[in-house]
N, C-alpha and C positions, 0 to 999 in steps of 0.2 A: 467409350469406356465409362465404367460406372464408379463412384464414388462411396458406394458401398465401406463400412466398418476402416477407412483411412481417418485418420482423427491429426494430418499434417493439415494445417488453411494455409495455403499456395501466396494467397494474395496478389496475383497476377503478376510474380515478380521471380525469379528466377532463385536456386536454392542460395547463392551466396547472400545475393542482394537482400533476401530473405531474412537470412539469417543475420546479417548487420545491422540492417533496420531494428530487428530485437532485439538485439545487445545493444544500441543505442539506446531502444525506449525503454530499456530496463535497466541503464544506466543513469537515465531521466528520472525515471519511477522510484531510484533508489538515493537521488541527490534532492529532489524537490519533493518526495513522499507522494506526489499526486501528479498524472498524465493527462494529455486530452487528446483527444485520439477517435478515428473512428471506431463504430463499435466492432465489426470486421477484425480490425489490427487489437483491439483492446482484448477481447475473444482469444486471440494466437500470442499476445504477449502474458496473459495471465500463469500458461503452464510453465513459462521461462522464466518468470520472476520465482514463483512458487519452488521451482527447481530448485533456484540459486539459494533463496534462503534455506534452504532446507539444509544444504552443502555447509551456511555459513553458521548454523546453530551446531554442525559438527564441529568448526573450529580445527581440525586438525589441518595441516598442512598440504596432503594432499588435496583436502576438499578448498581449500584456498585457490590451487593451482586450478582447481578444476574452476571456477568462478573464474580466474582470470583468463582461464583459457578461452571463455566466451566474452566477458564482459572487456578484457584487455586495458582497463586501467586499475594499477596499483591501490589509488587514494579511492575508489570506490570498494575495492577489495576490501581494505581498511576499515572506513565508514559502516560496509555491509557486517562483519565481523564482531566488531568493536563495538559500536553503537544500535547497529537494526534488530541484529542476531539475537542478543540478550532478552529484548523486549518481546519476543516470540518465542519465550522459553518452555512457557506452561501451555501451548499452543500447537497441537499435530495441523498444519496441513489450513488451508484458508484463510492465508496472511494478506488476499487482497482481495478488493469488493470494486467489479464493476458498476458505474450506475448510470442509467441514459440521460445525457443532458437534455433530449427535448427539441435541440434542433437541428435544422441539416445545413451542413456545410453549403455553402454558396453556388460556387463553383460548379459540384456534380451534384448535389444535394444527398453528398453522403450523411447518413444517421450519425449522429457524434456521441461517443462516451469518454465517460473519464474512467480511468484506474487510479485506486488507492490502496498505500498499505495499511493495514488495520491496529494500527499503532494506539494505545489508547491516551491520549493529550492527559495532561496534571487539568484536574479539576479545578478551578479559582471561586476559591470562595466569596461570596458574592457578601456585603455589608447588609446588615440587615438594616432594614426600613425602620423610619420613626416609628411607625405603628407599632411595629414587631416588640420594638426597643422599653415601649412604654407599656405592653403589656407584660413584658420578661419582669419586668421591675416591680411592678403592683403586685406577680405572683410573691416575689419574693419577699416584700415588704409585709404581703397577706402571712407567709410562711414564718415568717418572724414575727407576727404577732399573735400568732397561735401558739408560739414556742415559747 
């Protein structure tokens, strides 16, 4: 049988098993903001994360229930809602970015990826350099003496 236009990845694991494993790494992905994973699994958890947030930028109740009805913990329900949902407000659709680490697991020498959400970090502004410091100052002093 052919694989033709199925867009489910099986992962060699049976539909429950399947399915748990997803709600795990996307309860992962949504406690530590970043997964590591092969890229296989990373591939098949991206449409379940993308799901859930979508659900939790609705905020309504039923879409609550729907998130916990996969993910099955409360405080990530919470977390997802309260905290992630917000920050992907201005944001249709592309809340996580796979990207290949480069090397292969040991073991079978699966290809590894990581998943992230695209969360944008507070900027820190960085001190500026003496350099910097002594030339802001000369302009100024230049500015003042022309004034």
């Amino acid at each position: 049988m052919s694989q033709h236009g199925k867009k489910i990845h099986k992962l060699g694991r049976t539909a429950s098993h399947r399915q748990a494993m997803l709600a795990n790494m996307a309860s992962s992905l949504f406690l530590h903001r970043m997964v590591k994973t092969t890229q296989s699994k990373a591939k098949a958890l991206r449409p379940v994360a993308e799901r859930l947030i979508t659900f939790a930028k609705k905020g309504d109740l039923a879409a609550q229930r729907e998130i916990y009805r996969t993910v099955g913990d409360r405080e990530i329900v919470k977390k997802l809602v309260r905290e992630i949902a917000p920050q992907f407000a201005n944001r249709n659709g592309g809340y996580t970015r796979i990207f290949k680490l480069g090397k292969r697991r040991l073991g079978d020498g699966a290809e590894l990826a990581a998943v992230e959400l695209l969360i944008e970090k507070p900027k820190i502004e960085k001190k500026k350099d003496k350099k910097e410091a002594k030339k802001e100052a000369k302009q100024q002093k230049a500015a003042e003496q022309k004034a």
